[in-house]
mmCIF entry with sequence, helices, sheets and N, C-alpha, C, O atoms, coordinates in Angstrom:
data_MODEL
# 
_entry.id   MODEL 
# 
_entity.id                         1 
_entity.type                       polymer 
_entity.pdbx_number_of_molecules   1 
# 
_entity_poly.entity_id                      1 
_entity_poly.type                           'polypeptide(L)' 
_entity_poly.nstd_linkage                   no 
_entity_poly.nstd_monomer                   no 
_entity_poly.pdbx_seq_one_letter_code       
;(UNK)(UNK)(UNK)(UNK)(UNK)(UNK)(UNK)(UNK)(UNK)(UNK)(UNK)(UNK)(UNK)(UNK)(UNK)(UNK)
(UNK)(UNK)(UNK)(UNK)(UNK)(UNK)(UNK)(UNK)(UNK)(UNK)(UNK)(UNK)(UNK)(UNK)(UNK)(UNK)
(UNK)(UNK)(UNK)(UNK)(UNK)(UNK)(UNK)(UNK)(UNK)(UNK)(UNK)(UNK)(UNK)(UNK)(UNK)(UNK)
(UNK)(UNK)(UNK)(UNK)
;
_entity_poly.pdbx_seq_one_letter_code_can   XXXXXXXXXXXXXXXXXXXXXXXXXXXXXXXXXXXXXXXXXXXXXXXXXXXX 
_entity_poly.pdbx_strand_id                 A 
# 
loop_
_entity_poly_seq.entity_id 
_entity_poly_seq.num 
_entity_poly_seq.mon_id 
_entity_poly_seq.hetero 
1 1  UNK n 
1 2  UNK n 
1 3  UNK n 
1 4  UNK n 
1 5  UNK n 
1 6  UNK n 
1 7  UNK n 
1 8  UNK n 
1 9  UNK n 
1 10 UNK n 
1 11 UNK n 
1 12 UNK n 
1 13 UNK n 
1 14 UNK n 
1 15 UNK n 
1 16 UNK n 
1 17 UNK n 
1 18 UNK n 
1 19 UNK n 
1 20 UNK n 
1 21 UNK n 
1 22 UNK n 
1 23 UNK n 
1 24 UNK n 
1 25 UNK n 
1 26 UNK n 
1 27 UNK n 
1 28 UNK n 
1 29 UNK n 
1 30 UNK n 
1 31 UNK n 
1 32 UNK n 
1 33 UNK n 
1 34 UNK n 
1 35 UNK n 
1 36 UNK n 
1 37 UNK n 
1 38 UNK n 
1 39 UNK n 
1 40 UNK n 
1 41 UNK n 
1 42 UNK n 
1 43 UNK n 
1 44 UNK n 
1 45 UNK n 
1 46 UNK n 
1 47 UNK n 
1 48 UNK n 
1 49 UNK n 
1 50 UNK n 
1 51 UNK n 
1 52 UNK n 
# 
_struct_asym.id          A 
_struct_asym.entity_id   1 
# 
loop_
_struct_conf.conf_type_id 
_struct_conf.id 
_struct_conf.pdbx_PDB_helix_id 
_struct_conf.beg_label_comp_id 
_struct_conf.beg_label_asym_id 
_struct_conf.beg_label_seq_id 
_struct_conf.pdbx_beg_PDB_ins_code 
_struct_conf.end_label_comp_id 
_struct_conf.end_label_asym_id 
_struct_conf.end_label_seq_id 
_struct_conf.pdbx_end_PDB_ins_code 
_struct_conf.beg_auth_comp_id 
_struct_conf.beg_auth_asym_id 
_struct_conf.beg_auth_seq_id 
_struct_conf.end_auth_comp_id 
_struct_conf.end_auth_asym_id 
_struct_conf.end_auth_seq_id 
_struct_conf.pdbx_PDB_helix_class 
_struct_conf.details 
_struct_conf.pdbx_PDB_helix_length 
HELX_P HELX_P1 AA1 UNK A 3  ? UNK A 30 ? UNK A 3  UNK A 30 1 ? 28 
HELX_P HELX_P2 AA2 UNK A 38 ? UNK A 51 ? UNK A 38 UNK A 51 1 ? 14 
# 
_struct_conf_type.id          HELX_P 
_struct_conf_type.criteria    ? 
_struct_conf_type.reference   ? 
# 
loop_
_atom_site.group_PDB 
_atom_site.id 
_atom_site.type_symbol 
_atom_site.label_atom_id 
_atom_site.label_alt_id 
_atom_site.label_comp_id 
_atom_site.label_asym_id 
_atom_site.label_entity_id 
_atom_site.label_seq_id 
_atom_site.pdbx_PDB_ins_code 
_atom_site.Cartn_x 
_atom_site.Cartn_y 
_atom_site.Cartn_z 
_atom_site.occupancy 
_atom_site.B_iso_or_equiv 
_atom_site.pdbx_formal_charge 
_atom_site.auth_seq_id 
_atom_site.auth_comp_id 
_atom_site.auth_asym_id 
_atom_site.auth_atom_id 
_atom_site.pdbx_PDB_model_num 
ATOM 1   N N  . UNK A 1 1  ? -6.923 -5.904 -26.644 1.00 0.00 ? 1  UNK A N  1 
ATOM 2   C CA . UNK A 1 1  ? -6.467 -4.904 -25.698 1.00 0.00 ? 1  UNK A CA 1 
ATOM 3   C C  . UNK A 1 1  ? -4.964 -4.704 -25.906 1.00 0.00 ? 1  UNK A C  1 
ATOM 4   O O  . UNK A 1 1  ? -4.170 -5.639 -26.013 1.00 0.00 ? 1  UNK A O  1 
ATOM 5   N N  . UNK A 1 2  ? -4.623 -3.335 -25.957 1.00 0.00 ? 2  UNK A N  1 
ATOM 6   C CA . UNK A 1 2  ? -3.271 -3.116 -25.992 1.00 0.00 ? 2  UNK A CA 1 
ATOM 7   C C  . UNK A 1 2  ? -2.213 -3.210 -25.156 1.00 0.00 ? 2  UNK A C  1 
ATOM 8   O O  . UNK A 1 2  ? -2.453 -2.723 -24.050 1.00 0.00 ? 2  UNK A O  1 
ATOM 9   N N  . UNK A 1 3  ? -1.148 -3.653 -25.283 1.00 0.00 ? 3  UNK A N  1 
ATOM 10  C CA . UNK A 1 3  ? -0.448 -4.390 -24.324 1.00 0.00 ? 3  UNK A CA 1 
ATOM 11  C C  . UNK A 1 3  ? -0.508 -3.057 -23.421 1.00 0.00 ? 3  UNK A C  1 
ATOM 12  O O  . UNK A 1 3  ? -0.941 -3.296 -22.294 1.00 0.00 ? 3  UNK A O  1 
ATOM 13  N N  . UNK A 1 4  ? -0.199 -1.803 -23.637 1.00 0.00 ? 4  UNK A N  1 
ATOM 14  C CA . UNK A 1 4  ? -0.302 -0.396 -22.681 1.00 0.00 ? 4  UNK A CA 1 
ATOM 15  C C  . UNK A 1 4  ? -0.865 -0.483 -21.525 1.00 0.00 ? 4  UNK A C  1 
ATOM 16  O O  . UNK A 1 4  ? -0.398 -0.522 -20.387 1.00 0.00 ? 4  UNK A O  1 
ATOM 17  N N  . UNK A 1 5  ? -2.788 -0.531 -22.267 1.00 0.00 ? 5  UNK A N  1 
ATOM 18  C CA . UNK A 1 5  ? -3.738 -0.967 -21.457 1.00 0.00 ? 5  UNK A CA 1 
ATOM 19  C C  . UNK A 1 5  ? -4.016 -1.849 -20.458 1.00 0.00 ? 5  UNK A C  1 
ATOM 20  O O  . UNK A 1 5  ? -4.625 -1.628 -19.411 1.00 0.00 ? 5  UNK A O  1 
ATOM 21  N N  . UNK A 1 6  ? -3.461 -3.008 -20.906 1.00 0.00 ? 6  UNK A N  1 
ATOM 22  C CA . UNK A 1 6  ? -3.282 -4.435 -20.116 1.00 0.00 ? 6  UNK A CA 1 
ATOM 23  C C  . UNK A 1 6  ? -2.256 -3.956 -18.847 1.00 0.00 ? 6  UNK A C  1 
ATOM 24  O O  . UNK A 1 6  ? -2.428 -4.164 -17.647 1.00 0.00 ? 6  UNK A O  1 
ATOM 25  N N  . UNK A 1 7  ? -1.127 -3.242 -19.513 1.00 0.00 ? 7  UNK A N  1 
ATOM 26  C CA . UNK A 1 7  ? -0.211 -3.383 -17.939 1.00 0.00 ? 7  UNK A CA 1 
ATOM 27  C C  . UNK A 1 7  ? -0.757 -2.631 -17.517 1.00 0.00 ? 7  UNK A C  1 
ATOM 28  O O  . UNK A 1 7  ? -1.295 -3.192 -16.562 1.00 0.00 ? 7  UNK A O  1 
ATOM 29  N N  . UNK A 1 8  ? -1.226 -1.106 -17.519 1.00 0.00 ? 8  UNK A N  1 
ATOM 30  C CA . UNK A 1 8  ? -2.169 -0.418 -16.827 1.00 0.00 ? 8  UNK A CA 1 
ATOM 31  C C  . UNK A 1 8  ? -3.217 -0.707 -15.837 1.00 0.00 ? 8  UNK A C  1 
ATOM 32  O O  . UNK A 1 8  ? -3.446 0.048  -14.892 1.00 0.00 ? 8  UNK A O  1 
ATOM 33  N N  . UNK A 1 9  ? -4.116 -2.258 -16.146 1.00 0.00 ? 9  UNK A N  1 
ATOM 34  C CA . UNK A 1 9  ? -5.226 -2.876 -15.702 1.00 0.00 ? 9  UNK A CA 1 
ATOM 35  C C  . UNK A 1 9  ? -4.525 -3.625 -14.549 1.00 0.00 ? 9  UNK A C  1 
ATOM 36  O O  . UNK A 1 9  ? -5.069 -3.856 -13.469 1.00 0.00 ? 9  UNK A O  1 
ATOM 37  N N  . UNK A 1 10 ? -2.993 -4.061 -14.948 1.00 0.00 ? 10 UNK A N  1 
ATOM 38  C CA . UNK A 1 10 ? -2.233 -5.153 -13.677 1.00 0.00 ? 10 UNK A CA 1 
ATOM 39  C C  . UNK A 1 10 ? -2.018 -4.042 -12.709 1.00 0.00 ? 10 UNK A C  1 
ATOM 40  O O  . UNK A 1 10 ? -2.447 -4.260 -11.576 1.00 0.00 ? 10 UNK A O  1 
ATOM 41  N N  . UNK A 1 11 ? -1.361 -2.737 -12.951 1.00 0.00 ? 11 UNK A N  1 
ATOM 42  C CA . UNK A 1 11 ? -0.600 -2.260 -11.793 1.00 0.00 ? 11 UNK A CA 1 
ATOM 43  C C  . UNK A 1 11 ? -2.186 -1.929 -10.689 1.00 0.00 ? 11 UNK A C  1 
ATOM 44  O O  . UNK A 1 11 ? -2.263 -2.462 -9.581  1.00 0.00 ? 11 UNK A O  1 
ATOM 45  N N  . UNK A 1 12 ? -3.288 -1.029 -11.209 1.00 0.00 ? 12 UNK A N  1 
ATOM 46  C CA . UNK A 1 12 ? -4.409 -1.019 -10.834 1.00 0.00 ? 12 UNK A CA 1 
ATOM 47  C C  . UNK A 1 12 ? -4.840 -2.124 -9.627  1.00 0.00 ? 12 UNK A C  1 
ATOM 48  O O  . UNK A 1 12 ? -5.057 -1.975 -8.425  1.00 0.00 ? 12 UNK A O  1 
ATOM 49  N N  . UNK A 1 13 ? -4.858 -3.250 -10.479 1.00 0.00 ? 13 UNK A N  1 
ATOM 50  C CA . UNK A 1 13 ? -5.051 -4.330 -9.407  1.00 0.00 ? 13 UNK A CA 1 
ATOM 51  C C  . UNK A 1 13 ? -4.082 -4.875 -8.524  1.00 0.00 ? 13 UNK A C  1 
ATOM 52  O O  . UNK A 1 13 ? -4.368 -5.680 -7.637  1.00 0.00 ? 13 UNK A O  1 
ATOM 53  N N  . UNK A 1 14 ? -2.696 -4.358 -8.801  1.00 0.00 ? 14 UNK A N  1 
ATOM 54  C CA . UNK A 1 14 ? -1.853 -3.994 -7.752  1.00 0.00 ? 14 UNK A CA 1 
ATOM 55  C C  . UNK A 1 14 ? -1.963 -3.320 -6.206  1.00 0.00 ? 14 UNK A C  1 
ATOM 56  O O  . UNK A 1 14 ? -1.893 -3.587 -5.007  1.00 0.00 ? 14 UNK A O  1 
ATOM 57  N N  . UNK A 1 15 ? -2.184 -2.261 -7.157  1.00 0.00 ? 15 UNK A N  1 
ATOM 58  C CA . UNK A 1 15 ? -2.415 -1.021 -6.211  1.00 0.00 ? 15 UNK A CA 1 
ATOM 59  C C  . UNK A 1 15 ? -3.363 -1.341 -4.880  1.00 0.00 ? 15 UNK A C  1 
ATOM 60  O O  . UNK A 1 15 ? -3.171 -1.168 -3.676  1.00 0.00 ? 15 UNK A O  1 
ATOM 61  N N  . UNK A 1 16 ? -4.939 -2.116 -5.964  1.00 0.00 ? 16 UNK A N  1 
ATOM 62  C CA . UNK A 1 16 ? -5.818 -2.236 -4.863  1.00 0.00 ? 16 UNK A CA 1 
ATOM 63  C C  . UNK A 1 16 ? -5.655 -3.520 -3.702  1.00 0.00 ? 16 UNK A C  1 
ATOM 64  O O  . UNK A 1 16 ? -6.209 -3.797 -2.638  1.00 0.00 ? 16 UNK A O  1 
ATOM 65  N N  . UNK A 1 17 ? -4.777 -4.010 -4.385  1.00 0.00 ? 17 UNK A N  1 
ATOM 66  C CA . UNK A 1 17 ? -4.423 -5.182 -3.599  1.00 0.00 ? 17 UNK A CA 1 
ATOM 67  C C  . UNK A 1 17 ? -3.202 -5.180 -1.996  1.00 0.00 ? 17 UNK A C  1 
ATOM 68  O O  . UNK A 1 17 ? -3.037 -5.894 -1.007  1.00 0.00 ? 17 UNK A O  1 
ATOM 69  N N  . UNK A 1 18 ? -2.474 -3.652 -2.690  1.00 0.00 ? 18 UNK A N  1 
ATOM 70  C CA . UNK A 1 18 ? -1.571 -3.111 -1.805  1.00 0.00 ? 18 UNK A CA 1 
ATOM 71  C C  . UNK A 1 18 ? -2.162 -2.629 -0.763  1.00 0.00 ? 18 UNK A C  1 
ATOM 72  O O  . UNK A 1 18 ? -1.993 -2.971 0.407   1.00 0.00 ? 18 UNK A O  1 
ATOM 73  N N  . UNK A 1 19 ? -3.133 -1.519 -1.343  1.00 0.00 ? 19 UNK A N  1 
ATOM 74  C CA . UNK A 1 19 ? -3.814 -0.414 -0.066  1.00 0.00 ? 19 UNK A CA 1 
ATOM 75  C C  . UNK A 1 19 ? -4.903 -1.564 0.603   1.00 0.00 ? 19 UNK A C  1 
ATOM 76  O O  . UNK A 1 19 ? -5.370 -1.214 1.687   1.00 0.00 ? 19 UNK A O  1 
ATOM 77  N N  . UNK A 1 20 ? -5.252 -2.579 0.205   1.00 0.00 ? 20 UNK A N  1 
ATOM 78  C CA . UNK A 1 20 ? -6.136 -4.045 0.891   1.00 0.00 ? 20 UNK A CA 1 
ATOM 79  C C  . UNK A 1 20 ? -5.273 -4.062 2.114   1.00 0.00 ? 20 UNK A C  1 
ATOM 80  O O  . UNK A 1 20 ? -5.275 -3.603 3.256   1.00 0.00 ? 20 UNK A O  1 
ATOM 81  N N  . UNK A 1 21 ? -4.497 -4.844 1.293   1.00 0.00 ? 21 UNK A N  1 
ATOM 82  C CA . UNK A 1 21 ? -3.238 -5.392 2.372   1.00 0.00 ? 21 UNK A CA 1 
ATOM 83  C C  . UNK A 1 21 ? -3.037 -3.670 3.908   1.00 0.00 ? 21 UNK A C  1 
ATOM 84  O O  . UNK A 1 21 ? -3.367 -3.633 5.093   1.00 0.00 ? 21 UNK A O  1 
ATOM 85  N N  . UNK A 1 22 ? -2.509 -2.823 3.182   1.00 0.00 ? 22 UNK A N  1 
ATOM 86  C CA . UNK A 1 22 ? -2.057 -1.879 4.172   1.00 0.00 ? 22 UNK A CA 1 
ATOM 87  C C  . UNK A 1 22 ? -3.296 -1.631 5.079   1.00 0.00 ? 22 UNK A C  1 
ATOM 88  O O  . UNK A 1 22 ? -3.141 -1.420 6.282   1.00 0.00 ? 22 UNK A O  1 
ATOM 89  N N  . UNK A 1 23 ? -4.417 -1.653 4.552   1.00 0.00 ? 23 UNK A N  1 
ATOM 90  C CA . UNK A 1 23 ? -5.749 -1.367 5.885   1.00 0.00 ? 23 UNK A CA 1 
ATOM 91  C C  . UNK A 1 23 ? -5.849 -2.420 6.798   1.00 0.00 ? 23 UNK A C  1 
ATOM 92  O O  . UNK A 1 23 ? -6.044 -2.289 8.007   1.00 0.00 ? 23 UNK A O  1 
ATOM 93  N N  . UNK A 1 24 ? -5.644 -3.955 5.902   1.00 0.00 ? 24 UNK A N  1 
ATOM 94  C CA . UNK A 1 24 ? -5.406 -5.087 6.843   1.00 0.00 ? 24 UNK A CA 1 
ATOM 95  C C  . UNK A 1 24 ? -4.555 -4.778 8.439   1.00 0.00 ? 24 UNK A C  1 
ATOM 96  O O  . UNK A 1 24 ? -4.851 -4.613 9.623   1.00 0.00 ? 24 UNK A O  1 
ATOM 97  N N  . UNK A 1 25 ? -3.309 -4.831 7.538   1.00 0.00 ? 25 UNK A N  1 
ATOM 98  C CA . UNK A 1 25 ? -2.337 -4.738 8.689   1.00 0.00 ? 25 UNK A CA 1 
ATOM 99  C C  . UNK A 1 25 ? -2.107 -3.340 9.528   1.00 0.00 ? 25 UNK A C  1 
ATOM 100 O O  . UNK A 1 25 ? -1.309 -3.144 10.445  1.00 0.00 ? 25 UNK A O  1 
ATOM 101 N N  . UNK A 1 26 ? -3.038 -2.438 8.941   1.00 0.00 ? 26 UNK A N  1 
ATOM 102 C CA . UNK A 1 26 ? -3.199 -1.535 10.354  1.00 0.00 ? 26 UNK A CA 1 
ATOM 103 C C  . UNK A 1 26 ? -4.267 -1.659 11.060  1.00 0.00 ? 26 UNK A C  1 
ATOM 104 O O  . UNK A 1 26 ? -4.375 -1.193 12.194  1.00 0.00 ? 26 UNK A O  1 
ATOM 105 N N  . UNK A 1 27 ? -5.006 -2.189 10.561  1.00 0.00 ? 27 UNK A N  1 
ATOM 106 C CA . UNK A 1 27 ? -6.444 -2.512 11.854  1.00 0.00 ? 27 UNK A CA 1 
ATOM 107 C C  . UNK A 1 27 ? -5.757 -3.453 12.752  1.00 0.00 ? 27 UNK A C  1 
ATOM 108 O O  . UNK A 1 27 ? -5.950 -3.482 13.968  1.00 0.00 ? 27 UNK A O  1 
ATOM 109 N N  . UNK A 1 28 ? -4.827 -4.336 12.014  1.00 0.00 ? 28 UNK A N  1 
ATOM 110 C CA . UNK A 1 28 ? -4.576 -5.661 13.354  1.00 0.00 ? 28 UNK A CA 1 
ATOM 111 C C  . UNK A 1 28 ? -3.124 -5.250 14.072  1.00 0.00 ? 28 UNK A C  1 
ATOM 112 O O  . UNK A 1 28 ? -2.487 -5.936 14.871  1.00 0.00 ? 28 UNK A O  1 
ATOM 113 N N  . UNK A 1 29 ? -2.811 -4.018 13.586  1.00 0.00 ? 29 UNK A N  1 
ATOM 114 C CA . UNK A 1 29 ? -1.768 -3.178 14.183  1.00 0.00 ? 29 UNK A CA 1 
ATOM 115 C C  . UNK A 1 29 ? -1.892 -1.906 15.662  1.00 0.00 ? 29 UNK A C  1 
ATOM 116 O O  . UNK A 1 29 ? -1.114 -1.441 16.495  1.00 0.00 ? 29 UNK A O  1 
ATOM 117 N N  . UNK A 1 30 ? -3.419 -1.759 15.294  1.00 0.00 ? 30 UNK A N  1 
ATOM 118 C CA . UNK A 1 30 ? -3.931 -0.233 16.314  1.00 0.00 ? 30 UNK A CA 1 
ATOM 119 C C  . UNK A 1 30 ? -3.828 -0.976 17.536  1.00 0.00 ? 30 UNK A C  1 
ATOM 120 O O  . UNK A 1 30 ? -3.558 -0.294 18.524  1.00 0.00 ? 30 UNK A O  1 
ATOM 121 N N  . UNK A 1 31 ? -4.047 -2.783 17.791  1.00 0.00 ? 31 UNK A N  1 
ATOM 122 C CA . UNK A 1 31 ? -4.405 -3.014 19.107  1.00 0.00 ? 31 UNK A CA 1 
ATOM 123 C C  . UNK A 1 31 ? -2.936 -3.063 19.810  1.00 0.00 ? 31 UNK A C  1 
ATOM 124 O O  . UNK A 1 31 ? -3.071 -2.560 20.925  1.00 0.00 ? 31 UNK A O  1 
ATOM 125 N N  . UNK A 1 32 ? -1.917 -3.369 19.653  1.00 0.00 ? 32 UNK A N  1 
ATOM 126 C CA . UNK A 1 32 ? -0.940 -3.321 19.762  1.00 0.00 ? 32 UNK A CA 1 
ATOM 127 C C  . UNK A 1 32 ? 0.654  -2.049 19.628  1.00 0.00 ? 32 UNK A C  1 
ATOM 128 O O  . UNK A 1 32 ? 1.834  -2.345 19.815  1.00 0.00 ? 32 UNK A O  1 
ATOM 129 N N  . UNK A 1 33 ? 0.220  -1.025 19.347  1.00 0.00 ? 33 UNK A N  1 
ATOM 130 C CA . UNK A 1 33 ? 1.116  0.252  18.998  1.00 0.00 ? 33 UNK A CA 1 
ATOM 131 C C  . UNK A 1 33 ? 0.297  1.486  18.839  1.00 0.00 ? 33 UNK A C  1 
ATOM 132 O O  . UNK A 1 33 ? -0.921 1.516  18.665  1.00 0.00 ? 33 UNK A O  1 
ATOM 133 N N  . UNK A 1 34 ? 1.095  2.482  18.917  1.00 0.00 ? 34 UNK A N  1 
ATOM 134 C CA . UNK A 1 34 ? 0.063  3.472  18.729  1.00 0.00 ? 34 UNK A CA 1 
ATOM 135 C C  . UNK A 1 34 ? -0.031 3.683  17.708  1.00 0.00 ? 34 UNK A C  1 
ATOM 136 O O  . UNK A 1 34 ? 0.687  3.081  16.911  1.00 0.00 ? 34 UNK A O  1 
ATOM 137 N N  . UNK A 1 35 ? -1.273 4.954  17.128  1.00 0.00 ? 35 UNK A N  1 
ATOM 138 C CA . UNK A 1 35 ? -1.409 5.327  16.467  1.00 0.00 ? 35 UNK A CA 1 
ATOM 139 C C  . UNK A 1 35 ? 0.080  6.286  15.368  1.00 0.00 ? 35 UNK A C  1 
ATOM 140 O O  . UNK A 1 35 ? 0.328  6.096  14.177  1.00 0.00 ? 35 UNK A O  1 
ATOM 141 N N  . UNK A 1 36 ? 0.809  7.287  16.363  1.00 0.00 ? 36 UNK A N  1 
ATOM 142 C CA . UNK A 1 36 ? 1.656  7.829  15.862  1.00 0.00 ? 36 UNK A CA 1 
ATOM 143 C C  . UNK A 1 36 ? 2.349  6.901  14.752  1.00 0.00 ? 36 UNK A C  1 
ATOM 144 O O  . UNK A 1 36 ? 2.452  7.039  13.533  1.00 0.00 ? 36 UNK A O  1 
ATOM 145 N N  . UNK A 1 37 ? 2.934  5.564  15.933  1.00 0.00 ? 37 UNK A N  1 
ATOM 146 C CA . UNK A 1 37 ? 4.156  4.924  14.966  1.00 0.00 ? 37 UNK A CA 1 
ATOM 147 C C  . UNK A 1 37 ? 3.503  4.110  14.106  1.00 0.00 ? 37 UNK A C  1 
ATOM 148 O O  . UNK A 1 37 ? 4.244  3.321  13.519  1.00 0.00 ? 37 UNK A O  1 
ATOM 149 N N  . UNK A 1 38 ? 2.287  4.046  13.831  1.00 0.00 ? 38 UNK A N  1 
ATOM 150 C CA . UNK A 1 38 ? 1.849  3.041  12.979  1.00 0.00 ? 38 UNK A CA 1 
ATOM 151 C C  . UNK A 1 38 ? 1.959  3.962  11.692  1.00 0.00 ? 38 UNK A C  1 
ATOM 152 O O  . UNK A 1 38 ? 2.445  3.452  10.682  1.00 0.00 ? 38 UNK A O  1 
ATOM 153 N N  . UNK A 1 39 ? 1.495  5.430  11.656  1.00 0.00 ? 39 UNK A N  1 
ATOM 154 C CA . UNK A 1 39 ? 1.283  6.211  10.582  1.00 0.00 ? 39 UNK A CA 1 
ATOM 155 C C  . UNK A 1 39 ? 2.537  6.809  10.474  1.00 0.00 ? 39 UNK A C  1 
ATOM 156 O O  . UNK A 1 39 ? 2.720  7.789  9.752   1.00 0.00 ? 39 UNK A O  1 
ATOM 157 N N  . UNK A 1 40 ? 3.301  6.356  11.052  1.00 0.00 ? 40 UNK A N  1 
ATOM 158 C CA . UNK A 1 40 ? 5.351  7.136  10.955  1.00 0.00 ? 40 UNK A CA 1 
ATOM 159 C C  . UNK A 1 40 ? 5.599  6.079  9.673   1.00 0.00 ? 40 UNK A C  1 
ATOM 160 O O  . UNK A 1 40 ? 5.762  6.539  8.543   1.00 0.00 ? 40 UNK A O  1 
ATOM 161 N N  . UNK A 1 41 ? 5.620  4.409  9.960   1.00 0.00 ? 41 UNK A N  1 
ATOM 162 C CA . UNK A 1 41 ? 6.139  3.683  9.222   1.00 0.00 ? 41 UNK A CA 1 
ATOM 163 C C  . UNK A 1 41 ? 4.945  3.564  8.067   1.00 0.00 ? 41 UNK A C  1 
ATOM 164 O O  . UNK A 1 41 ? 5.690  3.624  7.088   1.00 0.00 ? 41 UNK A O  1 
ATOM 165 N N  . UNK A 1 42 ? 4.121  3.485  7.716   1.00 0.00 ? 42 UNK A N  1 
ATOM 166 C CA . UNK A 1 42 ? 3.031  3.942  6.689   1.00 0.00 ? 42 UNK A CA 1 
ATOM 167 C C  . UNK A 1 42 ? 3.681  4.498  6.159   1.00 0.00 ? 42 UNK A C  1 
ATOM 168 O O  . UNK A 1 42 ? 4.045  3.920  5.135   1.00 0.00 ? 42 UNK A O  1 
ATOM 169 N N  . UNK A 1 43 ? 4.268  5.840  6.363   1.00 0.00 ? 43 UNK A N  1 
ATOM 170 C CA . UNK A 1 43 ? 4.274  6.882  5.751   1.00 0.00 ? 43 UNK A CA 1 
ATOM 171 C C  . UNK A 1 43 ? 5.766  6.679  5.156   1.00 0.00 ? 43 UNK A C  1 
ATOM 172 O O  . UNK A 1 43 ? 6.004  7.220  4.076   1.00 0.00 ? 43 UNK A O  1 
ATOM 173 N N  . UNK A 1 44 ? 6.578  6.083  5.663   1.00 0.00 ? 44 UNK A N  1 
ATOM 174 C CA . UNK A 1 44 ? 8.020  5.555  5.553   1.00 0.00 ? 44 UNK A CA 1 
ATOM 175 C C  . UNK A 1 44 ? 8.222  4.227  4.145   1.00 0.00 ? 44 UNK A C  1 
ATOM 176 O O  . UNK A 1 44 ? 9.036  4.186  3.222   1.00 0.00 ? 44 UNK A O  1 
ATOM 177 N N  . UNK A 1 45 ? 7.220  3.384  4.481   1.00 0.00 ? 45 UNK A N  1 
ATOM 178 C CA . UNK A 1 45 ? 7.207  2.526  3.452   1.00 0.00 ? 45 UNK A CA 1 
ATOM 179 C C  . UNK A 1 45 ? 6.777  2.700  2.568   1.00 0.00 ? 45 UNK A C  1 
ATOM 180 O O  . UNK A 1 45 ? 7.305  2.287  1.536   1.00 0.00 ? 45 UNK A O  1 
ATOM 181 N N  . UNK A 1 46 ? 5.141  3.676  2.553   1.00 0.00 ? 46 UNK A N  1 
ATOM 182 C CA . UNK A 1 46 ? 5.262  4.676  1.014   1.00 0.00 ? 46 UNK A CA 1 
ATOM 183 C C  . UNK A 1 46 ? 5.983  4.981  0.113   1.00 0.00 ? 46 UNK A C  1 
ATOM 184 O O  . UNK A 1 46 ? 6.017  4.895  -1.114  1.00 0.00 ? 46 UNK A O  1 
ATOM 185 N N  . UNK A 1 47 ? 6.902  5.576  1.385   1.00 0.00 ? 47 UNK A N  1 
ATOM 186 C CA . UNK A 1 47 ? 8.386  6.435  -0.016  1.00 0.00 ? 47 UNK A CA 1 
ATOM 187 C C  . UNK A 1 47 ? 8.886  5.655  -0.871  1.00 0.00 ? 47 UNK A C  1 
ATOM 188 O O  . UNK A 1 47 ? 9.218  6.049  -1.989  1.00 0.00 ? 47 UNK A O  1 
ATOM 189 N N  . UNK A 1 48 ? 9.016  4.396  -0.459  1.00 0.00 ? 48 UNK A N  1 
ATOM 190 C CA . UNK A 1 48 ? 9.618  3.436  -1.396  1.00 0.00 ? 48 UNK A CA 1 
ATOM 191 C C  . UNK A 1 48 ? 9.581  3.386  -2.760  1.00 0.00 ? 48 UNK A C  1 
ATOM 192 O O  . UNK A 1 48 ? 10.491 3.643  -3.548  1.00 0.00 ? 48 UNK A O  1 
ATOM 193 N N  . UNK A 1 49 ? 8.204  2.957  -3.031  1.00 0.00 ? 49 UNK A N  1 
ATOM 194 C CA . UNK A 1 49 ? 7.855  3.458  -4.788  1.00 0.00 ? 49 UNK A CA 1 
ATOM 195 C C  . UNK A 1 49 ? 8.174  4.576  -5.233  1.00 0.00 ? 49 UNK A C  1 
ATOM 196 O O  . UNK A 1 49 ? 8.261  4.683  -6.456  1.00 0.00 ? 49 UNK A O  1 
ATOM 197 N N  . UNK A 1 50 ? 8.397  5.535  -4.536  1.00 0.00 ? 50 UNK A N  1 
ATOM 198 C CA . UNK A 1 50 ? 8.726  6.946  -4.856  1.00 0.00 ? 50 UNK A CA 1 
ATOM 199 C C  . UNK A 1 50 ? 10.599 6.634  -5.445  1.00 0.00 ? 50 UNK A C  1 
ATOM 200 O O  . UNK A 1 50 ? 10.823 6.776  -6.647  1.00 0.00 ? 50 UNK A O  1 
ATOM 201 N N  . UNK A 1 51 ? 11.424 6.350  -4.780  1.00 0.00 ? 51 UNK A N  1 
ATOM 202 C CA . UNK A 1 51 ? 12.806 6.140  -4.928  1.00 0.00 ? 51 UNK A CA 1 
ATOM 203 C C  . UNK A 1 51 ? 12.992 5.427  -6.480  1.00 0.00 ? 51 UNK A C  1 
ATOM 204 O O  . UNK A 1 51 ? 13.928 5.791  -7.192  1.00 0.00 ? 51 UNK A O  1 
ATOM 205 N N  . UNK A 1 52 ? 12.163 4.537  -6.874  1.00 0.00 ? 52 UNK A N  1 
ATOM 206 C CA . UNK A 1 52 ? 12.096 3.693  -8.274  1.00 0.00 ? 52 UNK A CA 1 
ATOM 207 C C  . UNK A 1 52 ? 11.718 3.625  -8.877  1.00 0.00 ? 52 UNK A C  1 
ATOM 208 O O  . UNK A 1 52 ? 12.052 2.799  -9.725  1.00 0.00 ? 52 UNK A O  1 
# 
């Protein structure tokens, strides 16, 4: 496998490991805050990868 491929296969299992994590911590987030600010900062910490 080409090294290309290979990092391709890590970020992937990144990714799914990220959006894991982010469904986690908004299900155990809804009982406690609302909906609005939960999907304000979602949407806030997104940008991040975007900047780099």
């Amino acid at each position: 496998m080409p090294s290309s491929n290979r990092t391709g296969s890590y970020y992937m299992l990144l990714s799914v490991i990220c959006f894991s994590m982010m469904d986690i911590l908004v299900k155990l987030t809804t009982k406690d805050y609302p909906i609005g600010e939960i999907a304000f900062f979602r949407g806030l910490f997104g940008l991040i990868p975007i900047f780099f």
